[in-house]
N, C-alpha and C positions, 0 to 999 in steps of 0.2 A: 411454841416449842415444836410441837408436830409440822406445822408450817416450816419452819426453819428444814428440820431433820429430809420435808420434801424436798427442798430446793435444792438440800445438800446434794442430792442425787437427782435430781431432775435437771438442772440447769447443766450440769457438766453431760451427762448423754446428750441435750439441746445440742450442747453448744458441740459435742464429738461428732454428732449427725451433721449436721449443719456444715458445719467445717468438712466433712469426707464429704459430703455432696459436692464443697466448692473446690475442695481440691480434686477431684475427678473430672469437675467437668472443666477445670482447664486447658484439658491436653486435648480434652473435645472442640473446646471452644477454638483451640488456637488451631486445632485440625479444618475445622470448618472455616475457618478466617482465609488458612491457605486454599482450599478449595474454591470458595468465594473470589480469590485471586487468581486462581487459573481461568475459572471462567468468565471474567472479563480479559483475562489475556486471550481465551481462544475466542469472543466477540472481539477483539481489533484484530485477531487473525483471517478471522471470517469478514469482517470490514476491508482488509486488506486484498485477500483472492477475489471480494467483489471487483474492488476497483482494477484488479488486475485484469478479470476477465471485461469488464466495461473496456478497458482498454485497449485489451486485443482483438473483440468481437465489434467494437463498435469506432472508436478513435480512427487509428491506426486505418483502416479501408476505408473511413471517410476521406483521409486526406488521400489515399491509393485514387478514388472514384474520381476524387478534384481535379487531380492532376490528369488522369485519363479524360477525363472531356474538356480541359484543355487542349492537351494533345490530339485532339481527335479535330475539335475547331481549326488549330493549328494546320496541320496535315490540309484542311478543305481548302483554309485561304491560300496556302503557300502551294495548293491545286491550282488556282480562278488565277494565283500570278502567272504561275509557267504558262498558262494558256493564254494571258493575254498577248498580241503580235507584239513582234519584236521590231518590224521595218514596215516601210511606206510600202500601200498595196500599188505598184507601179502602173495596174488597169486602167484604164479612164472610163467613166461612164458612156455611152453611145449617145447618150442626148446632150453632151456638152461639144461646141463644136468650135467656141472662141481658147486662142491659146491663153489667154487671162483665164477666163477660167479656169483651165486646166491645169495652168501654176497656180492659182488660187486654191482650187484643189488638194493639188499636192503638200501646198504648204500651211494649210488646215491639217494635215493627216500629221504633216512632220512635228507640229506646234501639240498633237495632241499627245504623239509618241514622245515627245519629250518631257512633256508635264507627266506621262502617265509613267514615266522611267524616273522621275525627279522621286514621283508617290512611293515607287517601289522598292528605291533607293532606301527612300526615310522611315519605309516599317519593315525594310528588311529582317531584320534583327528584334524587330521590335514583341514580337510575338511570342519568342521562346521566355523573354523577362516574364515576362504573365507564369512562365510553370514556379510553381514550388519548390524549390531546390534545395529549401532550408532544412536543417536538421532539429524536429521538433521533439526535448525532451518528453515533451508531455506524452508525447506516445508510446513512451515506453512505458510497460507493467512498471515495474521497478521503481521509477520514479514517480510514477500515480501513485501508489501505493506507500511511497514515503511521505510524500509532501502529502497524502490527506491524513494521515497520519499525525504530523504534527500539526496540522490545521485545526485536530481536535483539544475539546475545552483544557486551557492547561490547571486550571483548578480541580478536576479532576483526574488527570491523567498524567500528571505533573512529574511521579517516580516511576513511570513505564519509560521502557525504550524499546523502540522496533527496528529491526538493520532485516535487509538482504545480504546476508552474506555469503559470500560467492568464491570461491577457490580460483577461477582464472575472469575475475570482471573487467568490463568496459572503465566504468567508473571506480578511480583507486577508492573511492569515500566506501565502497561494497566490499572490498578485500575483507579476507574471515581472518578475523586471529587466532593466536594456534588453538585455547581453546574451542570457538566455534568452527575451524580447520576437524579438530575428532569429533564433531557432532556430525557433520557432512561427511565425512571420512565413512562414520557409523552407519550413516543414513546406506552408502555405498554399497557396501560388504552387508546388512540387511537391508533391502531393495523395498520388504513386505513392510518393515517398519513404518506405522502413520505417522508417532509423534515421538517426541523427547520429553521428558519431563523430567527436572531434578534440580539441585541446586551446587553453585559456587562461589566462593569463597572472591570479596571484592575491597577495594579500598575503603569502603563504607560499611563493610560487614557482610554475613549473607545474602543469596542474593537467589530469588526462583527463578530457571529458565523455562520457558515452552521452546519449543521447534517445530516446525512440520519441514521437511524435503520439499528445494523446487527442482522442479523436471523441465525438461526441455521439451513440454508438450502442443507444441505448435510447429508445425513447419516454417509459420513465419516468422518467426524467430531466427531460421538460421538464414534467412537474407540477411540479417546485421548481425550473423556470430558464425557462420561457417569459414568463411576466411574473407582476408582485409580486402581483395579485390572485388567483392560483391557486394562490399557495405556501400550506404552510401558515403560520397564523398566528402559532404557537408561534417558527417557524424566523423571524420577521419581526421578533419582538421582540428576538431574538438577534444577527441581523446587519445589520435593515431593509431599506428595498426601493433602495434605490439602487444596487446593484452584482447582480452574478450572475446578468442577465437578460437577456433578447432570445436565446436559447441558440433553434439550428434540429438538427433532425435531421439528421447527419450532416456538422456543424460541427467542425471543427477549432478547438477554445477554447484549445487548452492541449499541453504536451508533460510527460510524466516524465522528470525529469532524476537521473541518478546520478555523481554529480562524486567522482573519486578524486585528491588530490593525487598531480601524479610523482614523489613522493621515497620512493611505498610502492613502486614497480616500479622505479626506481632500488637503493633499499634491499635488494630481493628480487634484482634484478644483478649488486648486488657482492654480495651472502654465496653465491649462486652461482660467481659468477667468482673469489672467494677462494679457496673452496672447488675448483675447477677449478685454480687455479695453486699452492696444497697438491699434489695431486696432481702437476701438471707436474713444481713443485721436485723431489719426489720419484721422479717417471720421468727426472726429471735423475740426479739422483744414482745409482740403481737404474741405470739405461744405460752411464753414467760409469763404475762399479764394473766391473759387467760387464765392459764393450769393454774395459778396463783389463786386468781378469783372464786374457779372453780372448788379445789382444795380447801381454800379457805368456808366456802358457805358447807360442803359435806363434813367437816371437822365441826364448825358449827352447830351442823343438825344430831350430829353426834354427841352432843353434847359438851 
């Protein structure tokens, strides 16, 4: 009976404790879930300004160097052509004194100008083919930074999405939509601003952004973005001159966006907080057992 009259009141404070624990710590849990989610959105952020900077520090004037010692080889040969003679040296040597000879002569010199004008003929042209004149996406940040992006595991990263999105871009795939339009807009009008964080509303339900601001922080950049006459011409045929230009040093054009739907940090929540009230259940029962066994031998010794 004593036992009873315990339980009456032990098991419901258990079970009132127990329960305010797990209902508290779900808004913890689901806080730390989001956190947990921004910060592998700003490691692909940081994965991405690497490959950015890889590709303006090191790419990009690899092929700039290529091309200059080309041109440089170029420049030397198309030097040794002009200099070689163009006519028959009409001199005669002083030790030749038969006229055979001396058209034999001649016509060894005209047989060599001719072959060596045949030669010059046939690599005229032939030297500039060797420059690089092509338009290589790969050198651009932008598309580094995309393509390794989706190159990563998509079993993990599977509900992430990353965009440059850019208010006047080269490539329409980088155009900002109007929401990502007021995050760059944002970034503009606060200049000091690092990051964006927050969230919007998507076909799928919520959804968490990160941003950071891209700048215009290379001069080399505005060879392919100051205006359409000094891009290259390869990049002109590809995406023409009408967009991706008027770019000034130290312009905010654009922000990086990493959009995580909230159902992957809700998701990560509850298998936490499941997992967490597993447990509880089980310090229910484990306590219950217990205070039970306990109670029970002191009512005993009590006679």
């Amino acid at each position: 009976m004593k036992l009873l009259k315990f339980n009456f009141v032990f098991l419901p404070l258990l079970a009132l404790v127990l329960g305010g624990v797990a209902y508290v710590s779900r808004d913890l849990i689901e806080a730390n879930a989001r956190a947990q989610v921004l910060e592998v959105a700003r490691l692909i952020m940081a994965t991405a300004n690497s490959s950015r900077l890889y590709t303006t520090k090191q790419v990009a004037p690899l092929l700039g160097r290529k091309n200059f010692k080309l041109q440089t080889a170029i420049n030397e040969f198309q030097k040794t052509l002009n200099d070689l003679p163009r006519e028959v040296d009409a001199s005669i040597p002083k030790d030749m004194h038969y006229n055979s000879a001396k058209k034999a002569y001649l016509l060894g010199q005209q047989k060599v100008l001719d072959a060596q004008k045949e030669l010059v003929d046939s690599v005229k042209n032939k030297p500039e083919d060797l420059l690089d004149e092509e338009f290589h996406p790969e050198s651009v940040p932008a598309f580094a930074a995309t393509t390794i992006f989706h190159n990563l595991p998509e079993d993990l990263y599977r509900n992430y999405s990353y965009k440059e999105a850019t208010l006047n871009p080269t490539n329409p795939e980088h155009r900002c939509t109007d929401w990502e339009a007021d995050i760059v807009n944002n970034f503009r009008k606060n200049r000091d601003q690092p990051e964006y964080r927050g969230s919007r509303a998507t076909t799928d339900g919520a959804a968490l952004v990160l941003a950071r601001p891209l700048k215009v922080g290379n001069v080399s950049c505005l060879t392919c973005h100051s205006t359409p006459d000094k891009a290259p011409p390869e990049m002109l045929k590809v995406y023409g001159s009408a967009n991706g230009f008027g770019w000034k040093l130290d312009d905010i054009i654009g922000a990086q966006v990493v959009t995580v739907p909230m159902s992957v940090a809700v998701k990560e929540a509850d298998r936490t907080w499941n997992q967490l009230t597993n447990w509880l259940g089980f310090a229910f029962l484990g306590i219950a057992i217990t205070g039970n066994i306990g109670m029970a031998f002191v009512f005993w010794r009590q006679g």
